[in-house]
C-alpha positions, -999 to +999 in steps of 0.1 A: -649+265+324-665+301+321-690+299+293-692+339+292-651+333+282-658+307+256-684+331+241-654+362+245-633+339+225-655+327+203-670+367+194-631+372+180-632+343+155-666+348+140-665+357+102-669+395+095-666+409+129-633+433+135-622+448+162-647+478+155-675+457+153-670+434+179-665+467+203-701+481+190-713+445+204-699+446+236-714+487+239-750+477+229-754+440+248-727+443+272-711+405+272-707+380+249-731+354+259-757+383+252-745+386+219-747+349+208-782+344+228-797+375+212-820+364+180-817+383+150-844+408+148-822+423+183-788+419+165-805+441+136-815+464+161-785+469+175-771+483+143-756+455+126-756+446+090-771+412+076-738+395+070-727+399+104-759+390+113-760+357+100-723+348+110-730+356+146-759+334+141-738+304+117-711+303+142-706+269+157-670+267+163-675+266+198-650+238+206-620+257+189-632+284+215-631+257+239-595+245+232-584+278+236-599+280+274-582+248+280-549+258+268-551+293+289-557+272+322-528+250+320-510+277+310-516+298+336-526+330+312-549+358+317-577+367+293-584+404+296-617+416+280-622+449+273-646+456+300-625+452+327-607+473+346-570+456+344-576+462+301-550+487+292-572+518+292-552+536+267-563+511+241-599+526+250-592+555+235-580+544+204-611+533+173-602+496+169-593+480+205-589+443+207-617+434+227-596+406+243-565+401+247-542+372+265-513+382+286-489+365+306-468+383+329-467+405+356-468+440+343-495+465+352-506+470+320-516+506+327-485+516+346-481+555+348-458+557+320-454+534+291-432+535+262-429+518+229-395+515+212-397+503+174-375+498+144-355+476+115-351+439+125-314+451+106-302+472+125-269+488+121-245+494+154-252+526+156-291+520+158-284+494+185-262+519+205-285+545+205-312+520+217-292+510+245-284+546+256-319+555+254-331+527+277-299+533+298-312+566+307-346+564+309-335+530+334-343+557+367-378+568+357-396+531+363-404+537+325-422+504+307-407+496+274-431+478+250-416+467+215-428+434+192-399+406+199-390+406+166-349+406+156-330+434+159-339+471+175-372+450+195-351+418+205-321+451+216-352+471+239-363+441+255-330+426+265-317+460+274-348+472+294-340+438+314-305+443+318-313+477+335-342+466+359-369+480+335-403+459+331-409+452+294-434+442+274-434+421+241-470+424+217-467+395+197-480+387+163-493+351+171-510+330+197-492+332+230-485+291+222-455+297+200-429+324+202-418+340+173-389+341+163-377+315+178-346+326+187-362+350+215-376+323+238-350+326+264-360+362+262-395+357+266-397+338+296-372+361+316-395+390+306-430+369+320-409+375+353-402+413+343-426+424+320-445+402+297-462+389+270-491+396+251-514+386+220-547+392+211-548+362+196-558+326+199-532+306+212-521+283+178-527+314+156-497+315+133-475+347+127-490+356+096-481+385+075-514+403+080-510+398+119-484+419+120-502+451+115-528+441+140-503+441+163-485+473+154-517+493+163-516+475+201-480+487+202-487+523+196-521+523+217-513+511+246-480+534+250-477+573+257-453+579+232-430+558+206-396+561+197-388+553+162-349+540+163-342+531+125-363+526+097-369+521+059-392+543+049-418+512+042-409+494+074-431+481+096-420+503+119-437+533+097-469+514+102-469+515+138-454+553+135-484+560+112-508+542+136-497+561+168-500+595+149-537+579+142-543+580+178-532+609+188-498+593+202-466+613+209-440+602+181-403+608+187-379+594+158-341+591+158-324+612+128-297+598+107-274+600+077-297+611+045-280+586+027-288+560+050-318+539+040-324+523+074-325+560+088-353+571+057-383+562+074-374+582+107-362+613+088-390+615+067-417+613+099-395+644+114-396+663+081-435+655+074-438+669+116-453+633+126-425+629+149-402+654+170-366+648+164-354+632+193-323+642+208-313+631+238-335+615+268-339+651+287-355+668+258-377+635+256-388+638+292-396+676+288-416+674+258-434+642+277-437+665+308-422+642+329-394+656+347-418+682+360-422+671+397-441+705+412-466+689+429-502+709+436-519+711+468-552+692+455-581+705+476-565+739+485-566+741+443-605+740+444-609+757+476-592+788+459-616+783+423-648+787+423-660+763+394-687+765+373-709+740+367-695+723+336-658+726+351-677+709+382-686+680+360-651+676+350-636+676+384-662+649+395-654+624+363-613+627+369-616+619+408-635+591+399-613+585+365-576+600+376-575+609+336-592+602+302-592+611+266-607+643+256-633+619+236-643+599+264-641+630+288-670+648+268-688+617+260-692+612+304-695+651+308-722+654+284-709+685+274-706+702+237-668+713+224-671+745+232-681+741+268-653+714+274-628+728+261-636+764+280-643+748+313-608+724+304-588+754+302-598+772+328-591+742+353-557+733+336-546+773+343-557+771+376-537+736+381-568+714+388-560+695+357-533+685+338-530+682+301-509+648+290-498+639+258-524+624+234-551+646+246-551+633+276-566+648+311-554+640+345-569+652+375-542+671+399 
């Protein structure tokens, strides 16, 4: 038994320490054993405030932390802490990652192109068609379609993604030891075999009503864009729509009747310009700018530029990278706004990068 895992497990369930927090942690001290061996005066110094302090230092829970190892083994289940490379690396560029999260399936979890499909859990039949036809069409671009499980327009995505040979992916609200509802077990295990499932949390945590945001934010980070299908305009849905516009994701929402409560939520995200209408699976792909398949010659590209120094440093990070977050991309290069997004713009017109959606750079 890994005591640098009990100690990952144990850093999510000590009192006053978030997501944000516990990510600050792992940036100053690296792992979690470092965390829990460092003595006060060096948790001070690494910027935290006394109440934090003196949990890290109160915590003694270890054998709940324990428990949770044990039921990950038998279960054949993978911990994924943030520092390593399998982590879904769009979460990174999002302000509140889970530093760990517990997955079982067999996914790659930072596929090429990820989608999240969310809505009502009373859905109407027109919301469930248009689900379907969406999935139906996207079925020949080996698209990933993430959603939360939950009844209706999730449960619809996930068993339709299946039905058409699409991996899926199902972010649940509780420990990976129950699923919930309970109706969508069947599901669940036929997606572990084309998809998967994942939590970040412990494996007998409940699905309590404040779990559910928590999990609407790993929905919309970890996915390109998200369709919005049908919603009350205080769904849960709105939550993760409000979330992904939060990070910078692309929102797309289905419009509907005005007199249609369950299509409220989705008409007022295109009318407030947080999400593009979304019209049919073409105009989704072109805005996504994924039916473009011109490929560029890569090295006769920067054999025909001659680039400067900063566009030099850029080149050098996205070989090593293949893409990154504008944030993270100047945080490596070192270099101010002005000069990244000058030496940016001159690469992406002479096709050495591309721009993605979400601020997102890829090297060509």
């Amino acid at each position: 038994m890994s005591s640098e895992l009990i100690y990952r497990i144990a850093l999510t369930m000590v009192n006053n320490i978030g997501s944000v927090t516990a990510k600050k942690l792992i940036d100053h001290f690296y792992t979690a054993t470092a965390i829990f061996k460092a003595n006060k005066k060096e948790l001070y110094e690494s910027g935290m405030p006394k109440d934090v302090v003196e949990s890290i230092k109160d915590f003694k829970d270890f054998s709940k932390a324990e428990k949770n190892v044990e039921f990950i083994e038998q279960n054949n289940i993978e911990p994924i802490f943030i520092t390593e490379k399998n982590y879904p690396q769009r979460l990174l560029n999002c302000f509140d990652p889970p530093v760990l999260l517990y997955y079982k399936g067999n996914a790659d979890l930072n596929h090429q192109r990820i989608v999240s499909i969310v809505g009502t859990r009373n859905n109407t039949n027109y919301g469930k068609k248009i689900t379907e036809d969406i999935i139906a069409s996207l079925a020949s671009q080996n698209i990933i379609i993430v959603s939360g499980l939950a009844y209706g327009i999730d449960t619809i995505a996930h068993k339709t993604a299946l039905d058409k040979g699409l991996q899926t992916i199902g972010v649940l609200a509780n420990g990976l030891k129950t699923i919930y509802p309970a109706q969508n077990k069947k599901l669940s295990d036929t997606m572990r075999t084309q998809g998967g499932i994942l939590s970040e949390l412990p494996h007998d945590a409940a699905p309590d009503r404040f779990n559910f945001p928590r999990r609407n934010r790993i929905v919309a980070g970890m996915a390109d864009a998200i369709i919005v299908i049908e919603t009350s305009k205080k769904g849960g849905s709105m939550i993760t729509a409000e979330i992904a516009n939060s990070y910078s994701r692309e929102i797309f929402a289905i419009p509907g009747r005005v007199d249609d409560s369950k299509s409220e939520g989705c008409n007022y995200l295109i009318q407030s310009n947080k999400a593009q209408i979304f019209t049919d699976v073409e105009q989704f792909l072109f805005a996504m700018n994924w039916n473009n398949s011109k490929q560029y010659p890569k090295q006769q590209q920067i054999l025909f530029h001659d680039p400067s120094l900063a566009e030099q440093k850029i080149i050098d990070i996205l070989r090593m990278q293949g893409s990154l977050h504008i944030d993270e991309l100047q945080s490596k290069s070192k270099l101010n706004a002005s000069e990244l997004s000058g030496a940016l713009l001159s690469l992406e017109l002479a096709g050495i990068v591309e721009v993605l959606p979400g601020k997102i750079y890829k090297f060509n």
